[in-house]
py3Dmol code that shows the C-alpha trace and the ligand (Angstrom):
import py3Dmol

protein = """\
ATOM      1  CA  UNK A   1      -3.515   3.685  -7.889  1.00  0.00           C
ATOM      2  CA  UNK A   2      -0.843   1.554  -9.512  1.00  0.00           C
ATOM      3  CA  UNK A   3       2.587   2.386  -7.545  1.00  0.00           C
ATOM      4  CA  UNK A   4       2.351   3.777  -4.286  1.00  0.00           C
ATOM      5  CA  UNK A   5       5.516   5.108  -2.295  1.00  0.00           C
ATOM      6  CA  UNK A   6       5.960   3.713   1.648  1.00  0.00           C
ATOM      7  CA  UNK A   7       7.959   6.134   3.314  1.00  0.00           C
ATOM      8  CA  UNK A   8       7.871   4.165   6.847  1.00  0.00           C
ATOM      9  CA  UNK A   9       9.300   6.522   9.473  1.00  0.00           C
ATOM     10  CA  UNK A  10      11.996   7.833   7.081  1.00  0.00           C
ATOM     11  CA  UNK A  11      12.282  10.946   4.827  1.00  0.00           C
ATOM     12  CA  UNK A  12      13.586  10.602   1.421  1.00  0.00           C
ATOM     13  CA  UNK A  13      17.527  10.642   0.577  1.00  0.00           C
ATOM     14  CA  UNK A  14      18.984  13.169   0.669  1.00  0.00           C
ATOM     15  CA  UNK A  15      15.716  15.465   0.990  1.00  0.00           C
ATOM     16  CA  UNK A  16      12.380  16.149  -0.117  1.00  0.00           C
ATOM     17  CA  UNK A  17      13.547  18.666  -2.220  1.00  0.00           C
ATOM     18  CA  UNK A  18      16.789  16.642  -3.886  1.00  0.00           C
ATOM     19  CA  UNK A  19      13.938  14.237  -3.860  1.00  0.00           C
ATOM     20  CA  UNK A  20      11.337  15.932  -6.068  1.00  0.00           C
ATOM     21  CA  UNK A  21      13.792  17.314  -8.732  1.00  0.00           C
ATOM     22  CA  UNK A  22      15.824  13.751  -9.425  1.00  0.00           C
ATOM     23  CA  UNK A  23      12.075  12.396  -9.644  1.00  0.00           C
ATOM     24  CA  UNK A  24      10.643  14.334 -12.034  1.00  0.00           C
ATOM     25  CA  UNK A  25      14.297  14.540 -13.855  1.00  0.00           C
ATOM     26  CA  UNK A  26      13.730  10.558 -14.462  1.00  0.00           C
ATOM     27  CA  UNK A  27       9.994  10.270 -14.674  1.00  0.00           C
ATOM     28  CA  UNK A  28       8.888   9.665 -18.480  1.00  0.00           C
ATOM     29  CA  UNK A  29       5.212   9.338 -17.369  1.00  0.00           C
ATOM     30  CA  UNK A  30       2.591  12.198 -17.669  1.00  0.00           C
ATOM     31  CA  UNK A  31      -0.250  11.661 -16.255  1.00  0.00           C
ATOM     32  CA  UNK A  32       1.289  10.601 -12.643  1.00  0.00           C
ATOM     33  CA  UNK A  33      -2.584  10.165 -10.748  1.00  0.00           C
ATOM     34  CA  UNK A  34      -1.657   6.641 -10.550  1.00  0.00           C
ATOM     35  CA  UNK A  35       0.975   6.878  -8.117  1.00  0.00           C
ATOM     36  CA  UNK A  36       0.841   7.612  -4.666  1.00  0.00           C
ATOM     37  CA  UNK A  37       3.193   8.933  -1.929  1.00  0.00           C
ATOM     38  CA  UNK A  38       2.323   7.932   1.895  1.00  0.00           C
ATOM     39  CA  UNK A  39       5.070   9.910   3.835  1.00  0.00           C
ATOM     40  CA  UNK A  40       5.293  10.782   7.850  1.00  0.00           C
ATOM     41  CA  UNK A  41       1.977  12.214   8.389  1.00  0.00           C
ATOM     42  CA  UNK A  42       3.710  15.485  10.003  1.00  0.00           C
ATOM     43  CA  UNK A  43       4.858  15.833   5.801  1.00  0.00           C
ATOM     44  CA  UNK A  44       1.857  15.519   4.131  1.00  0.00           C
ATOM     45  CA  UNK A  45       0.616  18.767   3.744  1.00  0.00           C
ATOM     46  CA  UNK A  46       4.288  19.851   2.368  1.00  0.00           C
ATOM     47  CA  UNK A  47       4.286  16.842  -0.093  1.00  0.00           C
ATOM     48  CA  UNK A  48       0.905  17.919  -1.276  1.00  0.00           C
ATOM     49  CA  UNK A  49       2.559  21.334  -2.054  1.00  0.00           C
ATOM     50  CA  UNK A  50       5.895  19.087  -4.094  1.00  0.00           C
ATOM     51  CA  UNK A  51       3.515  16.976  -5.897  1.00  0.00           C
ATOM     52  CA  UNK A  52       0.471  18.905  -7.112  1.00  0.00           C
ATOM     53  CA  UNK A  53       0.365  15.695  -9.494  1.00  0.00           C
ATOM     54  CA  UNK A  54       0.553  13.136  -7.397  1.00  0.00           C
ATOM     55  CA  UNK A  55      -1.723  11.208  -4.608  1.00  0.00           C
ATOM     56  CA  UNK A  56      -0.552  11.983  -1.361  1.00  0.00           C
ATOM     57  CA  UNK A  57      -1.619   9.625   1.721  1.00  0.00           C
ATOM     58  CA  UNK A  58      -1.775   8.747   5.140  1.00  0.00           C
ATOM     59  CA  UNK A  59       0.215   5.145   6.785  1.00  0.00           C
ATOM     60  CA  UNK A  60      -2.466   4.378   9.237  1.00  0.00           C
ATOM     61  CA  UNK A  61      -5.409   5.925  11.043  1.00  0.00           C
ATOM     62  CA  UNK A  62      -6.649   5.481  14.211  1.00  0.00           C
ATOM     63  CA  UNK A  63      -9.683   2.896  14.799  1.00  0.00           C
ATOM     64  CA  UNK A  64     -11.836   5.446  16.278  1.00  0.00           C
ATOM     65  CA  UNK A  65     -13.414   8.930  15.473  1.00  0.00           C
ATOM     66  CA  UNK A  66     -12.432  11.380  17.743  1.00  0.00           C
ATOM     67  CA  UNK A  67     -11.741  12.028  21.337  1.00  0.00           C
ATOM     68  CA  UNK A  68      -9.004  11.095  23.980  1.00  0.00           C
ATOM     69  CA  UNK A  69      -6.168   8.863  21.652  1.00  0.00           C
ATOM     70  CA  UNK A  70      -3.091  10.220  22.485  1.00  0.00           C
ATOM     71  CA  UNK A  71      -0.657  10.074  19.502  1.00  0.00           C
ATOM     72  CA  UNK A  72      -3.187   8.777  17.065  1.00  0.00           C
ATOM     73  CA  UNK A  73      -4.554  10.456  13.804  1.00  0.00           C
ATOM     74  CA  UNK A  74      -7.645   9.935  12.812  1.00  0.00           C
ATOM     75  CA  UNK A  75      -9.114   9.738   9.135  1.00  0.00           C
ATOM     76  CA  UNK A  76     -11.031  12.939   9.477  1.00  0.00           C
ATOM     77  CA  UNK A  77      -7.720  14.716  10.415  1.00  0.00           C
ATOM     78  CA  UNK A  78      -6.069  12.610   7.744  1.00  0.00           C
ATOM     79  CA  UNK A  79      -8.490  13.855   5.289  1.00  0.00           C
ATOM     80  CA  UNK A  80      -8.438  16.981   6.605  1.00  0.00           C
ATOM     81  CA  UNK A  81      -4.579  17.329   6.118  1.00  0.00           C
ATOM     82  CA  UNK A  82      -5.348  16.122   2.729  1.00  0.00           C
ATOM     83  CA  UNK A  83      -4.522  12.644   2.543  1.00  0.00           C
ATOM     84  CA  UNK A  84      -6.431  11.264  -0.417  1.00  0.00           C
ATOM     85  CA  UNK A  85      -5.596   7.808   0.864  1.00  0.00           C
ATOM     86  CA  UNK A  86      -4.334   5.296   3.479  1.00  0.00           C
ATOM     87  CA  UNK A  87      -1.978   2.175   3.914  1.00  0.00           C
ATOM     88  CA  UNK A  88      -4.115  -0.054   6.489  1.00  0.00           C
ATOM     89  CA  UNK A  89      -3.105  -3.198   7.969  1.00  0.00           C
ATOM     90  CA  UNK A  90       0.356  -2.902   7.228  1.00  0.00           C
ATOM     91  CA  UNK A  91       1.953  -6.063   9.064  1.00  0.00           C
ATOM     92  CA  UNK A  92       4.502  -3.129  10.628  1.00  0.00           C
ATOM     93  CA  UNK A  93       1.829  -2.063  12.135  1.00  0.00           C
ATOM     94  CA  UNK A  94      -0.190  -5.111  12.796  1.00  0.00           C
ATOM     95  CA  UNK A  95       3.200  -6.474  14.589  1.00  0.00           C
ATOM     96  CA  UNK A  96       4.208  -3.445  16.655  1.00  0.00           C
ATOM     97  CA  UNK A  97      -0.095  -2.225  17.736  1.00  0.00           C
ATOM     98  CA  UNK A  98      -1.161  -5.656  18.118  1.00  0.00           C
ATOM     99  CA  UNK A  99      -3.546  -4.325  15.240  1.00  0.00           C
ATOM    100  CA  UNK A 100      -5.946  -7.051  14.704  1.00  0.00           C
ATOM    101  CA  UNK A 101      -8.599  -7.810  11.751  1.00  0.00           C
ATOM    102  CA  UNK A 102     -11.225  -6.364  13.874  1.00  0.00           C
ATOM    103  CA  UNK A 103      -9.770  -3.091  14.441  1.00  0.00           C
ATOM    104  CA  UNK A 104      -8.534  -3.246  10.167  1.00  0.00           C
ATOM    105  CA  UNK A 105     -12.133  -3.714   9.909  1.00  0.00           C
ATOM    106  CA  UNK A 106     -13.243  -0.105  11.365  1.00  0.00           C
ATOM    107  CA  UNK A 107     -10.505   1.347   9.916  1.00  0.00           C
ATOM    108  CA  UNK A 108     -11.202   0.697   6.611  1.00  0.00           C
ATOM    109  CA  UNK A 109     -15.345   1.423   7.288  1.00  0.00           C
ATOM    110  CA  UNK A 110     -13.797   5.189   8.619  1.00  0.00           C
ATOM    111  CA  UNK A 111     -10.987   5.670   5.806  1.00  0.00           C
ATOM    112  CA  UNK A 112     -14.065   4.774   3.270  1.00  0.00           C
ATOM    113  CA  UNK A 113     -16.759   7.334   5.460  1.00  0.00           C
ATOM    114  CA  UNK A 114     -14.020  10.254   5.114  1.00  0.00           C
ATOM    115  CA  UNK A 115     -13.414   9.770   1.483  1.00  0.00           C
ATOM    116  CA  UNK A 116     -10.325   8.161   2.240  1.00  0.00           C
ATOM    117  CA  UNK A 117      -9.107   5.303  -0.371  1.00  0.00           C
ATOM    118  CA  UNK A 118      -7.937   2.193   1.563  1.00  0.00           C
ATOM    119  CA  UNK A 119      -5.221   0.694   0.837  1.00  0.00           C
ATOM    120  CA  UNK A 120      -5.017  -2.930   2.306  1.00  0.00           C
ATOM    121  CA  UNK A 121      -2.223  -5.175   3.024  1.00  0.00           C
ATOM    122  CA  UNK A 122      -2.249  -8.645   3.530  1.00  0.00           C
ATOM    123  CA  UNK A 123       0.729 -11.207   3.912  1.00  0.00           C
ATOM    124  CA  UNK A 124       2.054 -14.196   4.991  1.00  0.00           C
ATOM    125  CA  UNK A 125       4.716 -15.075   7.804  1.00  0.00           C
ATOM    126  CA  UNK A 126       7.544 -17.111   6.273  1.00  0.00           C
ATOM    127  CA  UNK A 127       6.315 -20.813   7.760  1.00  0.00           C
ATOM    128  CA  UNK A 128       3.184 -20.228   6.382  1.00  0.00           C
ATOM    129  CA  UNK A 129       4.814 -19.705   2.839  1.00  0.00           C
ATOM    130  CA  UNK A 130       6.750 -22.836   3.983  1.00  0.00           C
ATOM    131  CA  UNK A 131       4.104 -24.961   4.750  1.00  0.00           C
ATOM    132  CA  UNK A 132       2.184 -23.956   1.551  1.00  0.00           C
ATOM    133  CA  UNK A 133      -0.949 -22.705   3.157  1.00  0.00           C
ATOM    134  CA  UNK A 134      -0.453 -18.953   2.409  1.00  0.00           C
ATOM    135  CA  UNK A 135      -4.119 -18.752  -0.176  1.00  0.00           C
ATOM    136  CA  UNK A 136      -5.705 -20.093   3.173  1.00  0.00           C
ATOM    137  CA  UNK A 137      -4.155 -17.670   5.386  1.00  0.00           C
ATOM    138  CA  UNK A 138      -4.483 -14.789   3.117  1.00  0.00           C
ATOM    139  CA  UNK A 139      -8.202 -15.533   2.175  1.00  0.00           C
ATOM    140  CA  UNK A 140      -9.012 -15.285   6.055  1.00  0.00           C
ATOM    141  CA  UNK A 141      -7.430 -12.410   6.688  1.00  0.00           C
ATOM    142  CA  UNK A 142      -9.506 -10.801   3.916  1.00  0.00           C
ATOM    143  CA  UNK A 143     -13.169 -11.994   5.063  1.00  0.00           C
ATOM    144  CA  UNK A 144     -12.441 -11.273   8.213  1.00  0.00           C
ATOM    145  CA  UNK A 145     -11.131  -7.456   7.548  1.00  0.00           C
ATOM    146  CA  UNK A 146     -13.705  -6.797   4.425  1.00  0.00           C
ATOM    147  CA  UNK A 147     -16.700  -7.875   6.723  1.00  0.00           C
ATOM    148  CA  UNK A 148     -19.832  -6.022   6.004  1.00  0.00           C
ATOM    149  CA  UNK A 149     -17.995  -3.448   3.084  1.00  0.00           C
ATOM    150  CA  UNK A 150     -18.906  -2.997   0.064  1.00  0.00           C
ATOM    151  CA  UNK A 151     -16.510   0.086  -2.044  1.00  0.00           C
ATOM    152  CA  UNK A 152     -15.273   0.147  -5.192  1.00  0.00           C
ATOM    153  CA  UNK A 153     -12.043   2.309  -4.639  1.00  0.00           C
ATOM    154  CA  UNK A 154     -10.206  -0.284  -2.213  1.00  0.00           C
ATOM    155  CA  UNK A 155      -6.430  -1.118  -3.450  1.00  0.00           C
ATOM    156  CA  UNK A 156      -5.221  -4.780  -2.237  1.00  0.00           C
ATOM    157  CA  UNK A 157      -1.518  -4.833  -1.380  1.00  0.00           C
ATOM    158  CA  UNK A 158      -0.111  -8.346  -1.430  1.00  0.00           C
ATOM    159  CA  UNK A 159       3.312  -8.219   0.837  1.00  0.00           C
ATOM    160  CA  UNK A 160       4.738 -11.499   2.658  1.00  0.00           C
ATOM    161  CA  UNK A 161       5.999 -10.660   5.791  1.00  0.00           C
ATOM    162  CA  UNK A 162       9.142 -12.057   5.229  1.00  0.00           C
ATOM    163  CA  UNK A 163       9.713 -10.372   1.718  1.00  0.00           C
ATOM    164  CA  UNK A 164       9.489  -6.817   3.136  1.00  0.00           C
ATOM    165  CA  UNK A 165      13.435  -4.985   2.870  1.00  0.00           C
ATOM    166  CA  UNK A 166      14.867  -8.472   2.880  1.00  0.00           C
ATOM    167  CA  UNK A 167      15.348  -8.678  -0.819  1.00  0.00           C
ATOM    168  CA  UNK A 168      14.059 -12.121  -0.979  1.00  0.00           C
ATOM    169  CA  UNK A 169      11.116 -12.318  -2.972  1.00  0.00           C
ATOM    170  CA  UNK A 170       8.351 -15.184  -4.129  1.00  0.00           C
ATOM    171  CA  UNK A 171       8.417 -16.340  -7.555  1.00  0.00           C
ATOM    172  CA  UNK A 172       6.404 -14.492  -9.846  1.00  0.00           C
ATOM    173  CA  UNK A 173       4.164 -17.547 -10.613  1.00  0.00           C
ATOM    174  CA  UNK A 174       3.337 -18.069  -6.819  1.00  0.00           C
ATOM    175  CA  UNK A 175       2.532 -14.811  -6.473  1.00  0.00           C
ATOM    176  CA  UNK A 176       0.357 -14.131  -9.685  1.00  0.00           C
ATOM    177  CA  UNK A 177      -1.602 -17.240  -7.642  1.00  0.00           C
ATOM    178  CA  UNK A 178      -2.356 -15.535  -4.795  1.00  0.00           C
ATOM    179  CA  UNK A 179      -3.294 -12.285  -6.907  1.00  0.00           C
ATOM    180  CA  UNK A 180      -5.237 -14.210  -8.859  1.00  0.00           C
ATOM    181  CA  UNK A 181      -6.749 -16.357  -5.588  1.00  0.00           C
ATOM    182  CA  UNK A 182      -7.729 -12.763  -3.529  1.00  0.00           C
ATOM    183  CA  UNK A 183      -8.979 -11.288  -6.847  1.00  0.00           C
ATOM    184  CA  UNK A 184     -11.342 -14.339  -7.416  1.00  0.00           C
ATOM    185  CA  UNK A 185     -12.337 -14.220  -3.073  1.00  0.00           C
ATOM    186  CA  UNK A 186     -12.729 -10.704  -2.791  1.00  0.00           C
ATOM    187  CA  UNK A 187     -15.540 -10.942  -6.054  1.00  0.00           C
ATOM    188  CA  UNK A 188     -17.106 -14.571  -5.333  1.00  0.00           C
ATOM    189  CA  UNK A 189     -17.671 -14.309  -1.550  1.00  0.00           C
ATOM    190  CA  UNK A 190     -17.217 -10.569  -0.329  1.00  0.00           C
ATOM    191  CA  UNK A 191     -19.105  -8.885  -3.876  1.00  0.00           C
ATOM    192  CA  UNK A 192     -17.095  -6.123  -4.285  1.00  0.00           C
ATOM    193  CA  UNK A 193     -13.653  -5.860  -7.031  1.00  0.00           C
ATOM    194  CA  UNK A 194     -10.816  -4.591  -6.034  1.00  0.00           C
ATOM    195  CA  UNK A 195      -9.662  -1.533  -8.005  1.00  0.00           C
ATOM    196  CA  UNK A 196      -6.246  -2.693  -7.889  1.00  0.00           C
ATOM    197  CA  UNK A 197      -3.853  -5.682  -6.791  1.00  0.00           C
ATOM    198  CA  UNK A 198      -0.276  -4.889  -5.816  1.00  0.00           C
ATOM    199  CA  UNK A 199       2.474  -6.333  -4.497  1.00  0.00           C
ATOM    200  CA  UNK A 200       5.076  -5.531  -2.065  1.00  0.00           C
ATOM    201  CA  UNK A 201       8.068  -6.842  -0.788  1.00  0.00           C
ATOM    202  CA  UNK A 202      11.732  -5.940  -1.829  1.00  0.00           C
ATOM    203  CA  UNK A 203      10.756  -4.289  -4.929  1.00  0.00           C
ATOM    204  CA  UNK A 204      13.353  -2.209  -6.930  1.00  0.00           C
ATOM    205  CA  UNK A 205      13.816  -0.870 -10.643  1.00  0.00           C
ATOM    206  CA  UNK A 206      15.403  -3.871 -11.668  1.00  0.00           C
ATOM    207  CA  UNK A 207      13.077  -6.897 -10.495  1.00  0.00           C
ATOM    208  CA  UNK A 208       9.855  -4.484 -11.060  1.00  0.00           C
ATOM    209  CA  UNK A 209       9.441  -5.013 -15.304  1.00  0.00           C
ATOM    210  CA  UNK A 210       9.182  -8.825 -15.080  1.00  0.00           C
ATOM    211  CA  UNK A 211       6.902  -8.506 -12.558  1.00  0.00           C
ATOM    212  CA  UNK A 212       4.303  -6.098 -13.571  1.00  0.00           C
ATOM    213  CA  UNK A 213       4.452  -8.404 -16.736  1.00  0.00           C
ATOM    214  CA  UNK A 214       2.420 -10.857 -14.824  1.00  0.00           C
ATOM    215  CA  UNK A 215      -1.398 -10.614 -16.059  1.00  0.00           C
ATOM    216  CA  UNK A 216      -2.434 -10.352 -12.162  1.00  0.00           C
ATOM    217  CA  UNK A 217      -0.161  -7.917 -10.810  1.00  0.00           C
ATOM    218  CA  UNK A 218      -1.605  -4.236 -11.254  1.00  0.00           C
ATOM    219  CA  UNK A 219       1.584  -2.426  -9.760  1.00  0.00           C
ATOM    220  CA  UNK A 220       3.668  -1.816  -6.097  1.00  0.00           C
ATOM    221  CA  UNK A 221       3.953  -0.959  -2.869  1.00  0.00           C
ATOM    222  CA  UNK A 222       7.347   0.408  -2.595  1.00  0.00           C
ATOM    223  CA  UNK A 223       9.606   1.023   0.527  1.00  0.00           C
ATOM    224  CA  UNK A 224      13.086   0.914   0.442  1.00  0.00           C
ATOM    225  CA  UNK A 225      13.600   2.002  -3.100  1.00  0.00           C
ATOM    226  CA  UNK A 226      11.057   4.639  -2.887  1.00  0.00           C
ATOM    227  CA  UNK A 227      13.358   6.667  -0.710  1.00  0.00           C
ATOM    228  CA  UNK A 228      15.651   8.021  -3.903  1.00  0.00           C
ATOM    229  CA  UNK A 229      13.191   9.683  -6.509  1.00  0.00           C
ATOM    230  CA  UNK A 230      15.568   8.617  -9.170  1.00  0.00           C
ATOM    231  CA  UNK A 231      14.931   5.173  -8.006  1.00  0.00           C
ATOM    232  CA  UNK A 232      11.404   5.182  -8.005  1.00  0.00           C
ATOM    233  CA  UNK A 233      11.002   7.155 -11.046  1.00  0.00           C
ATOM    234  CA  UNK A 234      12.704   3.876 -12.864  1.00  0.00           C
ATOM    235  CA  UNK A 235       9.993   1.906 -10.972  1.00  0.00           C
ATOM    236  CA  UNK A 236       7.022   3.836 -12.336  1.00  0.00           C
ATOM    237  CA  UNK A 237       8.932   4.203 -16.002  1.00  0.00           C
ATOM    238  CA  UNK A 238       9.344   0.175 -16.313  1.00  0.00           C
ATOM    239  CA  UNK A 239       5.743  -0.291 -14.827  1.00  0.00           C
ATOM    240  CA  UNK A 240       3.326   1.753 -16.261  1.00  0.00           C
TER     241      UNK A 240
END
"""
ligand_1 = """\
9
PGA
P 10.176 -2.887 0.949
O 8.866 -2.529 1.839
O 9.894 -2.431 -0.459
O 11.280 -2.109 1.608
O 10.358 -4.345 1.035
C 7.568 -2.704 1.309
C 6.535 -2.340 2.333
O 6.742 -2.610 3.528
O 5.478 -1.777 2.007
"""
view = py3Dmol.view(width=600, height=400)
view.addModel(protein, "pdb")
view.setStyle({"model": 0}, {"cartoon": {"style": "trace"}})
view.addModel(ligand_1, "xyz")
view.setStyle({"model": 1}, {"stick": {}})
view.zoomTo()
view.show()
């Protein structure tokens, strides 16, 4: 997957419907199996029906299998609702669950058991960025989440914390280094590629062309302008 769609808790403007026809009114592309929608779980299943096309996915799953998790979905119900794939680690969701690499960890090992494709996020606070030590920060966060697996579907979303809806972004050389930097950890010390790199953080159909020119970066992870399917039609047009 090359663009994937990040819903949050929000529908699309002004509906799913309005939605779906400006989208495909806009998008030039034909073959759309690179792109991916992750909407409210409770609209998956009616998304799947909209976009026969398209990959539909989950935000999160729980960390365990079954059993008494009140409010929690887990990846076989994910799957089962037919999620193709899921945004893990999110820092949304590492912020407001105190979700921590260990629990990223299982996660991933049950997205990747239910034929769920993980898609992982990783990112840096903003004094992190300002004390330069973001590779090092971002490197740990992978071999800590990536221990023991092994797959050779996992997407790698790159998305500073303090990028996300602020419209501030990185410059595109600093982050083609850290693309470049998790590409090059993820295949030296944890032995498997990922499929994909993206980034995310404030991306929109303007800033999206000079970015996907960068050798490293492989496509998005879109919120805020994913909500208009005009929008995000441009996004996928000047990208792939
Ligand atoms: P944004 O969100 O595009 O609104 O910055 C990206 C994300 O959180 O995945």
């Amino acid at each position: 997957m090359k663009i994937i769609a990040n819903w949050k808790m929000n529908l699309p403007t002004p509906n799913l419907g309005s939605w779906t026809e400006s989208f495909y009114q806009n998008v030039s592309l034909q073959d759309n199996k690179s792109i991916g929608i992750a909407p409210p779980f409770t609209h998956i299943s009616d998304c799947i029906k909209h976009f026969k096309d398209i990959r539909i996915g989950a935000q999160n799953i729980s960390s365990e299998t079954e059993g008494n998790r009140t409010g929690e979905i887990s990846a076989h119900i994910a799957k089962d609702s037919g999620a193709s794939f899921v945004i893990l680690g999110h820092s949304e969701v590492r912020e407001n669950f105190n979700e921590n690499a260990l629990l990223i960890n299982r996660k991933i090992k049950l997205a990747i058991k239910n034929y769920l494709s993980p898609v992982v996020c990783f990112g840096e606070p903003q004094d992190i960025y300002k004390s330069g030590d973001t590779e090092d920060f971002i490197c740990s966060q992978l071999k800590e989440c990536f221990k023991d697996i092994q797959a050779d579907n996992i997407v790698i979303a790159y998305e500073p914390i303090w990028s996300i809806g602020t419209g501030t972004l990185p410059k595109i050389n600093e982050i083609s280094e850290i693309h470049s930097s998790i590409k090059d950890y993820c295949i030296n010390h944890l032995k498997f590629k990922p499929e994909s790199i993206l980034y995310g953080g404030s991306v929109n159909d303007e800033n999206c062309s000079n970015l996907i020119n960068d050798k490293y970066i492989d496509g998005f992870l879109v919120g805020g302008a994913s909500l208009k399917g005009n929008s995000f039609a441009k996004i996928v047009n000047n990208s792939i």
